[in-house]
C-alpha positions as CSV (number, residue, x, y, z in Angstrom):
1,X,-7.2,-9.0,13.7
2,X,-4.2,-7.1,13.0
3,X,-0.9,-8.9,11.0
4,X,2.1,-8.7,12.8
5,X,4.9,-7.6,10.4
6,X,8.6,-7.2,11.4
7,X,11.1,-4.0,10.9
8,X,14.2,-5.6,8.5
9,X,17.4,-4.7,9.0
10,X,17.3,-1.6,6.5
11,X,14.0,-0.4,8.0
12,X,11.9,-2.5,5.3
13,X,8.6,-4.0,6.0
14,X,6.7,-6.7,3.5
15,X,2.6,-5.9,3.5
16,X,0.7,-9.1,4.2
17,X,-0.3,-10.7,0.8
18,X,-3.9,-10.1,1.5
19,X,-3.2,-6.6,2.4
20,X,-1.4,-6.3,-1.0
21,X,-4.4,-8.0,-3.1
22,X,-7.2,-6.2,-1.2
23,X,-6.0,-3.0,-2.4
24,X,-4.4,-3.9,-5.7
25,X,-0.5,-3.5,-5.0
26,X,1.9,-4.1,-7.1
27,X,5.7,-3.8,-7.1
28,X,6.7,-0.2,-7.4
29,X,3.5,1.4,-6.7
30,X,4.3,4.5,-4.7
31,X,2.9,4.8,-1.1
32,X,2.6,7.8,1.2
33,X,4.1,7.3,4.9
34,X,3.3,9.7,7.7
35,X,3.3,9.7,11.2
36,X,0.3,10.1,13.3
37,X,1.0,10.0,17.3
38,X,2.7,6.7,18.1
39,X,1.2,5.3,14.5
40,X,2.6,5.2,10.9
41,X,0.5,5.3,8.2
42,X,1.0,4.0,5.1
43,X,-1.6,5.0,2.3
44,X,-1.5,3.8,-1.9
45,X,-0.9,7.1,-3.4
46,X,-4.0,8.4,-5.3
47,X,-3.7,6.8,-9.1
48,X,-4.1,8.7,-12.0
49,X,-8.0,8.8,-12.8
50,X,-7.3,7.2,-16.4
51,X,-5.5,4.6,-14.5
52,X,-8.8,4.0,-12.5
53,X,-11.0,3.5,-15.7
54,X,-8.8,1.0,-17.3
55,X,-8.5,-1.3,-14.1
56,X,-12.1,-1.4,-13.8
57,X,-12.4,-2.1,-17.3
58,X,-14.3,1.1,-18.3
59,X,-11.4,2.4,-20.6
């Protein structure tokens, strides 16, 4: 089921907190918007790859 998020009144939205902590957002992390048809997509911007290794603890 999809969350229902509203548009504020300086065109901000706030991701669901699950959406956040599935994909390991954090404050500041940059995000890509685009448009696709009558959808906007919003993608985490790929991380550095040494980034990568030291969240997964391989650093």
């Amino acid at each position: 089921m999809a969350d229902i998020v509203q548009l504020g009144a300086r065109g901000e939205i706030v991701l669901p907190r699950k959406v956040r902590a599935d994909l390991g957002l954090r404050a500041g992390d940059p995000l890509t918007v685009e448009l696709d048809g009558e959808s906007i997509v919003v993608r985490r911007k790929a991380r550095r790859f040494a980034e990568y290794l030291e969240k997964v603890g391989r650093r």
